[in-house]
N, C-alpha and C positions, 0 to 999 in steps of 0.2 A: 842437652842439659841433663845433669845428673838427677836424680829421682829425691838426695836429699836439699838441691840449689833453692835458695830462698827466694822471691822477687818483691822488691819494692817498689814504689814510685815516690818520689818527694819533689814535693811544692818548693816554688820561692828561689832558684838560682839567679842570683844576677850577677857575681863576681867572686871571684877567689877570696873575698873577705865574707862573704855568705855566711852565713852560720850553716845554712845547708851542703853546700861545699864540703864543712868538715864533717858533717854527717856523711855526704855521701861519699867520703873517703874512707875514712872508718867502715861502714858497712863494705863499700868494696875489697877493702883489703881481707874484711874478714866471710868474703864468698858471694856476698849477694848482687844477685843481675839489677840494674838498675835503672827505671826510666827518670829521667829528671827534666821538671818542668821549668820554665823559664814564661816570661808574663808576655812579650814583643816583643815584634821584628826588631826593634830598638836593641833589646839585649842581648838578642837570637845570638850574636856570632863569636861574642867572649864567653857566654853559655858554653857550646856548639867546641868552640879550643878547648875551654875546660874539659869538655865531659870527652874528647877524644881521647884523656891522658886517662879515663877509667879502662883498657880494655871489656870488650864487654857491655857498655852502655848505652841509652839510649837519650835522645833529647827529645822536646816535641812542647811544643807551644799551648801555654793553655792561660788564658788567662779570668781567674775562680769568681768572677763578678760576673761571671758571663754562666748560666743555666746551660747555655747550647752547646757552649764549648767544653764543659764539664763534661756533658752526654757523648760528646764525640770522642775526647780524650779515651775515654773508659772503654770505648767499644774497640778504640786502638788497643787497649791495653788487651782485653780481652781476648783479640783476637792474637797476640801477638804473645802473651804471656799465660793465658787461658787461666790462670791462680795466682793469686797474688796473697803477698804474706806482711807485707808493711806497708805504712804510709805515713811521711812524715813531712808534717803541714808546718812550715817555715816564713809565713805570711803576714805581713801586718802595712799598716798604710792609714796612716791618718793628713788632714791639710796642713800646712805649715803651720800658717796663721796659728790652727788651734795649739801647736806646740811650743808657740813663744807667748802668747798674750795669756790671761787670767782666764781660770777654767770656767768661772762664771760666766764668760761672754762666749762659749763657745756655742757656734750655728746651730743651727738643727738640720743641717744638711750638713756638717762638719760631723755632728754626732753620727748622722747616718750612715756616710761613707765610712769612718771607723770603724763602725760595727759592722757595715755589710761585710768589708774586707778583711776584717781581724777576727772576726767571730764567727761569721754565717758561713764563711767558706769553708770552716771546719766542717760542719754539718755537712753542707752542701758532697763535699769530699768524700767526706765517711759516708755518705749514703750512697756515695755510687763505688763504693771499695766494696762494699758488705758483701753483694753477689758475688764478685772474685776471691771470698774469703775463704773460700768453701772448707778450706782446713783451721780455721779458727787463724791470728794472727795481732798484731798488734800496729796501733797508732800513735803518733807522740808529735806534739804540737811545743808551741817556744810561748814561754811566758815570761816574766818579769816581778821583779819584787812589786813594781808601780804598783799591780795589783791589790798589794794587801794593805801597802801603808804610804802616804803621801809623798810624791818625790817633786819636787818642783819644776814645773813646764812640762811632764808627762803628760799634766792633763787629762784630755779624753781617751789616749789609749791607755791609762791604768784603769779608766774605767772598762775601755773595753778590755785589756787583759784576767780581769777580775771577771766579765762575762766570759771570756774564754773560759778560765777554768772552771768556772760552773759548770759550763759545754762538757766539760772532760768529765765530767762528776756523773752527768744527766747521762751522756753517752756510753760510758762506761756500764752503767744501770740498764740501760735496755740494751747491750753486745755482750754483755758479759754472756749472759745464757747460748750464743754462737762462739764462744770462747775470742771472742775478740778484743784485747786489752785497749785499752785509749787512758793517755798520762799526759802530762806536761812535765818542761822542764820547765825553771826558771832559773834562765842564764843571767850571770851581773852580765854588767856592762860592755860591750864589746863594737869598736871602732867599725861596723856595716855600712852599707848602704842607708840602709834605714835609719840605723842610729843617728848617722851625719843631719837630720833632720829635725835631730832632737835640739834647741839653744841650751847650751850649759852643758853639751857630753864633754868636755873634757875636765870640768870642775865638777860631774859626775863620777868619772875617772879616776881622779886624784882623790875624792870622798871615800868611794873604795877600797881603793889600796892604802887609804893611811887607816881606814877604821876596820877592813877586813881581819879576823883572826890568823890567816896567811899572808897579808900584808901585801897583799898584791891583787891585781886583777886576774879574772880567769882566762883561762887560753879559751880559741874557738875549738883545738881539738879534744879539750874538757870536756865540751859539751859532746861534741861527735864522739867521743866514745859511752857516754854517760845513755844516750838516746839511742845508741846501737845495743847497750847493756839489756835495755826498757825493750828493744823489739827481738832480745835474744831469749834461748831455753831460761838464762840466769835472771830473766824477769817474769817468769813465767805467772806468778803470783800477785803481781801489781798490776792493778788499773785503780782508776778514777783518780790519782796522786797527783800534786805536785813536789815536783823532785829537785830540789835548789841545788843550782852546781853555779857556788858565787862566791866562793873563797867562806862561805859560811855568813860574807854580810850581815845575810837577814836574823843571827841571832844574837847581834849585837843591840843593846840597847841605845846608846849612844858610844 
């Protein structure tokens, strides 16, 4: 490995429509070694295809609910990458139920599992990147307009995406002084795994592209290169941001 080779790890692969996927294409083409994490043996082996087509990469199962499996991943990383320079958290999971019915009625075990998985595994993540950071580096997490202003059936995860970016605010706050950036993006809308879970993404879709100032939806390599901008020399200045890569939606009124 060359002296100036960057390394990352990123969270959340489950398929070629990933939003991590086009992140970590983007990062690969532009030099960096890569581990990519994938959640279960469920997903392990179109993960595993994928990440063959990076030369160069690495897979390795982690799944961010889990404290133990956190601790292990990292000691792999450790031992296998000894410095690590990115980290990009691509994770979110809320229950169905809570995504189709009224936000009022949502569980407290519905809230919970949102947030454990959409929010806490940021933390969780960054706290075990910090020791491998040792040359300062940067983190960039996936957020969503839901956050800031009410999207119908979002629900609990715009509540939890609104906690994420605080996460990024708080975090950024105490890494800054180890030069370590943490940002969010928030991507529009885009046809994932995840999204498919959302009722109404395609009349989401079509919301977008007729009211966006671009008139279209964003691409996923939009965002993959936007979030590779944020862990490059050319973001070197930004943390605790978020960075809207969404045809500009969010600054339309109606």
């Amino acid at each position: 490995m060359s002296d100036s080779q960057k390394n990352a790890v990123i969270f959340g692969l489950a398929n070629k429509r990933s939003i991590a996927w086009a992140i970590a294409q983007k990062l690969h083409a532009d030099g960096w070694r890569l581990a990519i994490t994938y959640q279960n043996e469920r997903l392990e082996q179109e993960a595993k295809d994928l990440i063959t087509d990076l030369p160069g990469s690495a897979g390795f199962m982690c799944d961010v609910s889990s404290d133990e499996q956190i601790a292990g991943l990292f000691e792999q990383l450790k031992s296998r990458y000894g410095t690590l320079h990115g980290l990009v958290h691509s994770v979110a999971f809320a229950h169905a139920e809570d995504l189709k019915n009224e936000f009022v009625n949502t569980s407290r075990e519905g809230f919970r599992v949102a947030h454990d998985i959409s929010v806490y595994s940021l933390i969780a993540v960054t706290r075990a990147a910090v020791p491998l950071m040792t040359e300062g580096g940067g983190v960039v997490t996936l957020s969503y307009f839901g956050a800031e202003k009410v999207v119908p059936k979002y629900n609990v995860m715009g509540v939890a995406k609104a906690a994420l970016e605080a996460s990024v605010r708080y975090l950024a706050s105490d890494l800054g002084p180890k030069n370590i950036r943490v940002n969010a993006v928030s991507a529009g809308p885009i046809k994932t795994l995840a999204a498919r879970g959302i009722s109404g993404l395609s009349e989401m879709l079509k919301g977008h592209a007729e009211r966006a100032p671009l008139r279209r939806n964003v691409e996923p390599a939009e965002v993959g290169a936007t979030a590779a901008f944020l862990l490059s020399p050319g973001g070197s200045g930004i943390t605790g941001e978020t960075i809207y890569v969404d045809c500009s939606y969010n600054i339309m009124g109606f």
